[in-house]
C-alpha positions in Angstrom: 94.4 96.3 252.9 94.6 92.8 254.6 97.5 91.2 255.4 97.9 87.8 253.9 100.8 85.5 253.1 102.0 85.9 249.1 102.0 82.4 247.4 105.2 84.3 245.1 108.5 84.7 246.8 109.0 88.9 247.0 111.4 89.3 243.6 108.6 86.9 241.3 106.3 88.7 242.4 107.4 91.9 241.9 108.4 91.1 238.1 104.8 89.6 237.6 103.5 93.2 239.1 105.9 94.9 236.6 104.5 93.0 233.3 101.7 94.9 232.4 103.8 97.8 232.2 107.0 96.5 230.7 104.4 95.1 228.0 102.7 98.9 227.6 105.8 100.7 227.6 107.6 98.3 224.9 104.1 98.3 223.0 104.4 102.9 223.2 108.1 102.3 221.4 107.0 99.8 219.0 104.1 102.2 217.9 106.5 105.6 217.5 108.4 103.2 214.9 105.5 102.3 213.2 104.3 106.0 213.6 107.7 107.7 211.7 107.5 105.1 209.0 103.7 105.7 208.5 104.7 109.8 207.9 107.7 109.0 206.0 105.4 106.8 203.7 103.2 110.1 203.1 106.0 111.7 201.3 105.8 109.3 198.4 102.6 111.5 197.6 105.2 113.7 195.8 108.0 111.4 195.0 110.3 108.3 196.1 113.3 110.8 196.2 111.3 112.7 198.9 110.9 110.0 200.6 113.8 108.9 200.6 115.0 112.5 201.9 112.6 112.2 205.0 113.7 108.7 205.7 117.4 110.9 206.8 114.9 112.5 210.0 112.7 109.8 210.4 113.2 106.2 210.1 117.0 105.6 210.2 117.2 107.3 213.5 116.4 103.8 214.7 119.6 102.7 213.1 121.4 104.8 216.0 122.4 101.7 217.7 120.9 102.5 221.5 117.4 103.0 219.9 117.9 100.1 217.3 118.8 97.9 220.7 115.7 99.4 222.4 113.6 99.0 219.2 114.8 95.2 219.5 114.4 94.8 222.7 110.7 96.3 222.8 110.0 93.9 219.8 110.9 90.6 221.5 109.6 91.6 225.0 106.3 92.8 223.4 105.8 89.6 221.9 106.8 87.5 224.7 104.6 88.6 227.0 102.0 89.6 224.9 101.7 85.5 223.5 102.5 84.5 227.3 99.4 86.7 228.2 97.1 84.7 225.7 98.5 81.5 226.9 97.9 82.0 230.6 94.6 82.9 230.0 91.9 80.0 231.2 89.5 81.7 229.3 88.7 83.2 226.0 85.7 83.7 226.3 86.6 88.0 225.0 84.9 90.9 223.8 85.3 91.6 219.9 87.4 94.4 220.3 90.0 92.1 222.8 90.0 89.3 220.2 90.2 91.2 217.3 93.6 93.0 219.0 94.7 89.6 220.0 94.4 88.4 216.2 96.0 91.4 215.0 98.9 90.9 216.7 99.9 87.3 216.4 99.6 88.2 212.7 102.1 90.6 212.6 105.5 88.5 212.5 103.4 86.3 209.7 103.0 89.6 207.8 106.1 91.8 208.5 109.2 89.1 208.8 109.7 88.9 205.1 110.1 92.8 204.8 112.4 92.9 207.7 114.9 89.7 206.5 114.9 91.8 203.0 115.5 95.3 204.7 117.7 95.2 208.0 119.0 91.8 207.9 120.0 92.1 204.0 122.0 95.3 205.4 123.6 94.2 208.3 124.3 90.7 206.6 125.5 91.4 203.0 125.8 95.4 202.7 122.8 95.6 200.7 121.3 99.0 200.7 117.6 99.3 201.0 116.6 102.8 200.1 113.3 103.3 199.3 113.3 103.0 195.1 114.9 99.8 195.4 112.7 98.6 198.5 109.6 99.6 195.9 111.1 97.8 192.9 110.9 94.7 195.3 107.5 95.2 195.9 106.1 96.5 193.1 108.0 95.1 189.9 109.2 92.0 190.9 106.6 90.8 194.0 103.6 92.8 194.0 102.0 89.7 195.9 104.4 90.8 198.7 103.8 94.4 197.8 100.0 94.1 198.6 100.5 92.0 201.8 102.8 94.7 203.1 100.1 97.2 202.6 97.6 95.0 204.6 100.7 95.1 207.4 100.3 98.3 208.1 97.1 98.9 208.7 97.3 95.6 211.0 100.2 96.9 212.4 98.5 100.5 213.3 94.7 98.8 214.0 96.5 96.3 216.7 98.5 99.8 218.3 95.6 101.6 218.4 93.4 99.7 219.9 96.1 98.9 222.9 96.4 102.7 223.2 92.5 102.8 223.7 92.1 100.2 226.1 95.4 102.6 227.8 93.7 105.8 227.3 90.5 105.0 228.3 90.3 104.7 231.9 92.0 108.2 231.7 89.8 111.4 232.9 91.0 113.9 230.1 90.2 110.8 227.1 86.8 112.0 226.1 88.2 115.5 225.6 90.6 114.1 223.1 89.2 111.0 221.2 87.6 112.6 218.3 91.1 114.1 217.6 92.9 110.8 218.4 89.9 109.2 216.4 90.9 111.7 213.0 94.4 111.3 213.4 93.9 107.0 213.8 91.8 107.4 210.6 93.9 110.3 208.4 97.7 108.9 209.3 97.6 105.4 207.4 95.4 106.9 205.2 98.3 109.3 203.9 100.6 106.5 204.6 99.2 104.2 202.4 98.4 106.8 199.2 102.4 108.1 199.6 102.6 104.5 199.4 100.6 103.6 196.5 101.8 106.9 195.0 105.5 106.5 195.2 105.0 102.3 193.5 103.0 103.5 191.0 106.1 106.0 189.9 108.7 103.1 190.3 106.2 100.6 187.7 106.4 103.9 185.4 110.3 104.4 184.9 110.4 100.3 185.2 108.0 100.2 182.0 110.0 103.1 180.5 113.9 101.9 181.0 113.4 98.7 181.1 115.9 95.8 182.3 118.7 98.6 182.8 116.9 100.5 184.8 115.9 97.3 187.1 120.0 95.8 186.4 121.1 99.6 188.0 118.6 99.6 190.9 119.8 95.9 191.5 123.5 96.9 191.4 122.9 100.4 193.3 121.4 98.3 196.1 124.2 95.7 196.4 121.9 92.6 196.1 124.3 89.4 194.9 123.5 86.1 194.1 124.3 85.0 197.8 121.8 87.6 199.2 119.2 86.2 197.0 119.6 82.8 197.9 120.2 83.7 201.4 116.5 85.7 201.3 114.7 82.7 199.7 116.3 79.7 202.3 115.5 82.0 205.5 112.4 83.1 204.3 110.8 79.6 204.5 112.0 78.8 208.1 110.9 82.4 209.5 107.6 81.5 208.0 107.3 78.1 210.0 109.0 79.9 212.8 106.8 83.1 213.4 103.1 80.5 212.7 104.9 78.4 215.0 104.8 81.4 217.8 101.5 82.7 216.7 100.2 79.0 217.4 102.1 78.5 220.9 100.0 79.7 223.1 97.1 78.0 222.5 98.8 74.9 222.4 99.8 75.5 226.1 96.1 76.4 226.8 95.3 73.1 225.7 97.4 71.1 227.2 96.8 73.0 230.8 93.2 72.4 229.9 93.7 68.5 229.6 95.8 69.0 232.9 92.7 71.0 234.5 90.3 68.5 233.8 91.6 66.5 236.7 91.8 68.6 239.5 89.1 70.1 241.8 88.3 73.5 241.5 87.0 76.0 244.0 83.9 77.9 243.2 82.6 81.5 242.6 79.6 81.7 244.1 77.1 84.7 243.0 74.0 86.4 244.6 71.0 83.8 244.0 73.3 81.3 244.3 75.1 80.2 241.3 77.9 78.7 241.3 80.7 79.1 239.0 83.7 76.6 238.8 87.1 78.2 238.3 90.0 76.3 236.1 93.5 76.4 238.5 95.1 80.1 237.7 92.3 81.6 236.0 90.8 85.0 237.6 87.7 85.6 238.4 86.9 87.5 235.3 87.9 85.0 233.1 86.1 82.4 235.1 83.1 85.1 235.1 83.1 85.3 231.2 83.7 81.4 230.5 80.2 80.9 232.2 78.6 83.6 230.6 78.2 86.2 233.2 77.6 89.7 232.5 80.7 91.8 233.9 82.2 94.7 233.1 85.7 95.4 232.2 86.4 98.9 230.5 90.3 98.3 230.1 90.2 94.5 229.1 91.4 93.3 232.6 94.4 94.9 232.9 93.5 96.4 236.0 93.0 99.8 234.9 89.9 100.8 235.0 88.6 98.9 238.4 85.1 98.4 236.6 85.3 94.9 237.7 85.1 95.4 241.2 83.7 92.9 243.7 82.5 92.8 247.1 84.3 89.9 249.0 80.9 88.6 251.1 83.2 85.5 252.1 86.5 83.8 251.5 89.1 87.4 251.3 91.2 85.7 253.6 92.2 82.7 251.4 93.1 85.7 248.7 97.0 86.7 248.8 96.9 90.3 249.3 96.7 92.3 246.2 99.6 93.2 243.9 101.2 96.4 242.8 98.7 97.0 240.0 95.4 96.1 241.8 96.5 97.9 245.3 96.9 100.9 242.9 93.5 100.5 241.4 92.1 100.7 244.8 93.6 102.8 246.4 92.7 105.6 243.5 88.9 104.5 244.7 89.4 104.3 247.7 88.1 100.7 248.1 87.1 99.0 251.3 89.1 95.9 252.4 86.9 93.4 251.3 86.7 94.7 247.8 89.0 93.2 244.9 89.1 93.2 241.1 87.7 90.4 239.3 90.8 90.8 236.5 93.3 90.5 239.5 92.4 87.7 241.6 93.1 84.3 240.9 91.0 82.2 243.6 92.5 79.0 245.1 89.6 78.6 247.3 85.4 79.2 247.7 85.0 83.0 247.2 81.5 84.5 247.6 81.2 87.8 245.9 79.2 90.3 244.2 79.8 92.3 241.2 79.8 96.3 242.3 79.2 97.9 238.9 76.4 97.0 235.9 78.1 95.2 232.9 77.6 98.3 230.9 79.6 100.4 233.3 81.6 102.9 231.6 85.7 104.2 232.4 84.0 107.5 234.2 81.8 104.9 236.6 84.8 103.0 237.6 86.4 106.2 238.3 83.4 106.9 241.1 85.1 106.1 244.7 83.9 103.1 246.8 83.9 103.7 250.8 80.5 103.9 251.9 78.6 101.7 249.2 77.1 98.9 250.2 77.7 99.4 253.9 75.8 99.0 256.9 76.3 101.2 259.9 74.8 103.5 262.7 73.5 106.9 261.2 71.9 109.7 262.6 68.9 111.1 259.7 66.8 114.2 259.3 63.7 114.5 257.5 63.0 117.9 256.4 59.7 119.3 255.2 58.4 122.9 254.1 54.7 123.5 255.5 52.4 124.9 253.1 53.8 124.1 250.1 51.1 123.4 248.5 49.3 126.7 249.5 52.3 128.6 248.5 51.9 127.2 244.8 48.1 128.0 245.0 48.8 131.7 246.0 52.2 132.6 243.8 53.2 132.1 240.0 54.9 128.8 239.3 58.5 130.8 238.4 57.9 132.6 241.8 57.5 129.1 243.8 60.6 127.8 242.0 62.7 130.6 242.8 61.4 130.5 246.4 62.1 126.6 246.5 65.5 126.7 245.1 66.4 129.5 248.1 65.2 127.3 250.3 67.3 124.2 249.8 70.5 126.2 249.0 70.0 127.0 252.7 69.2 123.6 253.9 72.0 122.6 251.8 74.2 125.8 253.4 73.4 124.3 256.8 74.2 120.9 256.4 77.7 121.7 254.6 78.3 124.4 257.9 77.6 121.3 260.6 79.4 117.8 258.3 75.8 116.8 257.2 75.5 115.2 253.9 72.6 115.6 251.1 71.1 112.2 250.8 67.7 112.6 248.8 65.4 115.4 247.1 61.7 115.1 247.9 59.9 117.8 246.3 59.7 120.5 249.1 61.9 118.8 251.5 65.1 116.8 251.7 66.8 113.9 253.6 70.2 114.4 255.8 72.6 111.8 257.1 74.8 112.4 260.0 77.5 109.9 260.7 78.9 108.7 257.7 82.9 109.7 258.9 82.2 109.8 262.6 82.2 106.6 263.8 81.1 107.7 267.7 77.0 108.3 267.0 77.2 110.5 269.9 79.4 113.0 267.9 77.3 112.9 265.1 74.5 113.3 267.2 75.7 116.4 268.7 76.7 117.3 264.5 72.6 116.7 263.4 71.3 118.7 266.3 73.5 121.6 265.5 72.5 121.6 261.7 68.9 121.5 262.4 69.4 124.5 264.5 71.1 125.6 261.8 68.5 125.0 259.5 65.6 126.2 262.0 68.3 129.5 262.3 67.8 130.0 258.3 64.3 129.5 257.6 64.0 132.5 260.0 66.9 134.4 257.9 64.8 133.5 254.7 61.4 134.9 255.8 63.2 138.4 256.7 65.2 138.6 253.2 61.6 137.4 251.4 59.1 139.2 253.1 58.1 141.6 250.3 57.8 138.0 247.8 56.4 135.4 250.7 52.3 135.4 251.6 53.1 133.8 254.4 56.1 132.9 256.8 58.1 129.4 255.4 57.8 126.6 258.5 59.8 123.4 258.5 59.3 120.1 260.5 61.9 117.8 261.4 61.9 114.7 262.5 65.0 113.1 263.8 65.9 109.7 264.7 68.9 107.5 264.9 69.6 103.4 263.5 70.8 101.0 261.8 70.9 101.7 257.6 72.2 100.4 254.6 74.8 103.2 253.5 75.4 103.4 249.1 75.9 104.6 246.4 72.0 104.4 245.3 69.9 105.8 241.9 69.9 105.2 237.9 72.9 104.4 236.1 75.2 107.8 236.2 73.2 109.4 238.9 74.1 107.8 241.3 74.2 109.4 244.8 75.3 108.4 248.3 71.7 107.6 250.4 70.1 105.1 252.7 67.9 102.8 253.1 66.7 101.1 256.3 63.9 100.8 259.0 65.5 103.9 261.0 65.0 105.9 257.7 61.6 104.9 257.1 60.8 105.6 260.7 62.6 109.1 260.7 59.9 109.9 257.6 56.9 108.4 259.9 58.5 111.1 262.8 58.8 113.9 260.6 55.0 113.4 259.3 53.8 113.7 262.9 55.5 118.1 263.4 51.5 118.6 261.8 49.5 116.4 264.5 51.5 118.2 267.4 52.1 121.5 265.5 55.8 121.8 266.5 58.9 121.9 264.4 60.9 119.3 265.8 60.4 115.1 266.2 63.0 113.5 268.1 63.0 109.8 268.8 64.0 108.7 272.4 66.8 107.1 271.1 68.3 110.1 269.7 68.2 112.1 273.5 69.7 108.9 275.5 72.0 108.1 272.9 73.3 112.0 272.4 73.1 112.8 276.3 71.0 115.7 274.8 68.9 118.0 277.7 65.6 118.5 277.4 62.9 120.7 279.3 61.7 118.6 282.5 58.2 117.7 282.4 58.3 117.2 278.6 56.0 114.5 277.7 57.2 110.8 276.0 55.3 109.5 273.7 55.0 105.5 272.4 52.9 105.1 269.9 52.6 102.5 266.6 53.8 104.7 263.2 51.6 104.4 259.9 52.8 101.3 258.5 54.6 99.7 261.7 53.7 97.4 263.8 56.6 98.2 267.2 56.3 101.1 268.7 58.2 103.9 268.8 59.4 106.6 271.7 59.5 110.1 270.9 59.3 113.5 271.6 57.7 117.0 269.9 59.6 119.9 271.0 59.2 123.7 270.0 62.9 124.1 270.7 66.4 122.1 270.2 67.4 120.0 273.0 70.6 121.1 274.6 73.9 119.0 274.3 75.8 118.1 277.1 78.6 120.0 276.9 76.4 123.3 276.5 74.1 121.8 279.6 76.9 122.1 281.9 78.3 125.2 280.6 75.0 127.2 281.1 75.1 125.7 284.8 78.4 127.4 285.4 
């Protein structure tokens, strides 16, 4: 990648790189609590006492004070950067799926703090013991307007995990093979969780309607709750309430006020194929620009710089981009992306950028998996047009399975001889194919020398075919080729998900129009001019040059019909020795 100077001194910028994953990995711990509650709440399908027996191996090993630390830790930093996210943003302009996570989990500390002050904090404060009959007393005898918001907590709790360890998941190869079963288990888990639930309250309203106050006076006094716990319960319950709305609402109080601050300042431009022109707010990236003016792009992991779905070809402006960070560099490297190509998620332009979206908006994880390299380029490439005479006669004179296994012997050898000389398979065209030379070698004369050796090769095979299908063939296969060397554009080309790397260009046009002309002079092999100077190939003295305008061109073009394969240099001189 490009050099370019980092508007972040090295040790900011390396904590902004490591966000995304300190935010992942504290979200991972925050889940495997919610996780061992949600299977200790099953166990209230057969009683609170069970539960109460499974809460020993499940949930009070995050009393142990390095995970309850950790637990802390992951609960606060989740947050933080989670609501720092939403407030950076200078768009939210979000799919449903983003938003509805986003909601999700702002409502968590409106939804949960009330169970934690009367839990944790009652403990470590006043000694109060909150075992599970007395924590469903709470919620079900003397609050059940608590006890049904807890319910909805946990399934806001698990909906908001889940969907993060989707958008995680999904740019991952092996995650089709295993979201049905994550999909079950998403579905079954808080569905046990909450009947255990449900179960084990309906048991503690029972023996509350059968003993009565003395039964509620014992659970009160079992539990250790005073006077001064109560009180302290109901004065902090208030503030957390203002507190945790307070948090929820921050962020988009800063967006505002950055807005109002935005409105001021000039702002450079994104400026899209057709050109439209789309102004970007100070810090926003591209995608979020992108979305805010309601332009189709894709982004399979939410821009978090997963999936690299967002992709963009820089046509001008890279160089006022700081070089990418930790996470995008990744991204592209796993592509193998060319220089000028960034992710829209990533960059944050502070100047004109002119790009190009690489991928449809309805690109899937598996197409931003798909490497970049060659797509979109132009560059020097040697083609060959191949073409099996008498096709048509051969389907006249055999059965249609005969033709078809006949055919498919055919271009497994053409394909045999390309893969033997470092020639690629560019295009299928009914009894013939398309070849491309010189998409790693960047010397044409190399790849010259590489496409004269595979159409021996192929020339070599067709002969090798005729011997091994004598007893099926009514006549000997012939091929034509036509070879010519050029300018083309070089991509990934085709329908969505069949996508394939070809060409497209004048020189490959032309190469067909050479090919087409092995009938008129009844030999297997057109070479353009250009191919014999350019490759230093040898040809037989005498051998006539002919100019002449193709079907559907107007310049004329140099070429010559040989019944043999010119010689390459380096064999020229060794057959003079």
């Amino acid at each position: 990648m490009r050099e370019a100077p980092s508007a972040r001194p090295p040790i900011i910028a390396r904590l902004a790189n490591s966000i995304p994953s300190l935010r992942l990995y504290a979200g991972l711990v925050l889940f495997a609590y919610v996780l061992t509650h949600f299977i200790n709440h099953g166990f209230g399908l057969i009683s609170p006492e069970l539960m109460e027996s499974a809460n020993d191996f499940l949930t009070s090993v995050w009393k142990f004070l390095p995970l309850e630390i950790l637990l802390i830790t992951a609960l606060i930093t989740h947050f933080l950067l989670a609501t720092g996210r939403l407030a950076r943003r200078r768009s939210l302009r979000l799919k449903p799926k983003e938003w509805l996570q986003i909601t999700l989990g702002l409502s968590i500390p409106v939804l949960m703090f009330q169970h934690i002050l009367g839990t944790r904090v009652a403990e470590i404060a006043f000694n109060v013991e909150p075992f599970y009959e007395r924590v469903l007393v709470d919620l079900a005898v003397f609050r059940p307007d608590i006890g049904l918001l807890q319910a909805v907590a946990l399934l806001v709790v698990w909906i908001h995990g889940c969907i993060g360890i989707h958008y995680w998941l999904s740019v991952k190869p092996f995650y089709g093979r295993i979201r049905s079963v994550l999909g079950f288990c998403a579905i079954v888990i808080p569905t046990v969780a909450l009947a255990g639930y449900l179960a084990a309250a309906n048991t503690v309203i029972e023996r509350a309607a059968l003993g009565g106050s003395p039964y509620l006076a014992q659970i009160i006094r079992e539990a250790g709750r005073t006077a001064q716990s109560f009180a302290f319960y109901s004065r902090m319950a208030n503030n957390l309430l203002f507190v945790t709305i307070a948090l929820a609402l921050s962020p988009f109080v800063v967006r505002q006020i950055r807005k109002m601050m935005d409105r001021v300042r000039t702002t450079p431009a994104l400026k899209l194929p057709g050109g439209r022109a789309v102004r970007i707010i100070q810090g926003a990236t591209a995608l979020e620009a992108l979305r805010d003016a309601k332009v189709p792009i894709a982004s399979v992991c939410g821009g978090r710089g997963r999936c690299t779905t967002c992709r963009l070809y820089c046509r001008s402006g890279l160089a006022d981009l700081p070089v990418p960070n930790a996470v995008e560099s990744a991204a592209l490297r796993s592509i193998n992306a060319p220089e000028d190509w960034r992710l829209a998620c990533q960059i944050r332009p502070t100047a004109d950028l002119e790009i190009t979206p690489l991928l449809p908006a309805n690109a899937s994880a598996s197409d931003g998996r798909r490497p970049g390299g060659l797509t979109g380029s132009e560059r020097q490439v040697v083609t060959i047009f191949t073409d099996l005479r008498d096709s048509t006669k051969l389907g006249e004179t055999k059965m249609p399975y005969d033709v078809l296994f006949i055919l498919n012997q055919f271009f497994a050898e053409m394909t045999e001889a390309l893969h033997k000389t470092g020639g690629h398979y560019a295009q299928f065209t009914g009894d013939g194919l398309m070849a491309l030379y010189g998409l790693e070698d960047r010397n044409i004369r190399i790849a010259i020398g590489k496409a004269i050796r595979g159409a021996g090769e192929m020339l070599a095979r067709i002969e090798k075919l005729n011997t091994q299908l004598e007893s099926e063939l009514p006549f000997k296969l012939r091929i034509g080729l036509g070879i010519h060397v050029g300018e083309a554009i070089v991509g990934e080309m085709g329908p969505p998900r069949r996508e394939q790397i070809s060409a497209i260009g004048d020189s490959i046009n032309t190469t067909a129009r050479l090919e087409s002309k092995c009938k008129e002079h009844g030999v297997p092999l057109i070479i353009s001019q250009d191919v014999i100077t350019r490759g230093k190939l040898q040809i037989p003295e005498g051998t006539k040059l002919h100019r002449e305008s193709l079907r559907g061109k107007e310049r004329e073009i140099a070429y010559y019909a040989l019944a043999t394969l010119p010689v390459l240099a380096g064999q020229a001189e060794k057959q003079m020795a």
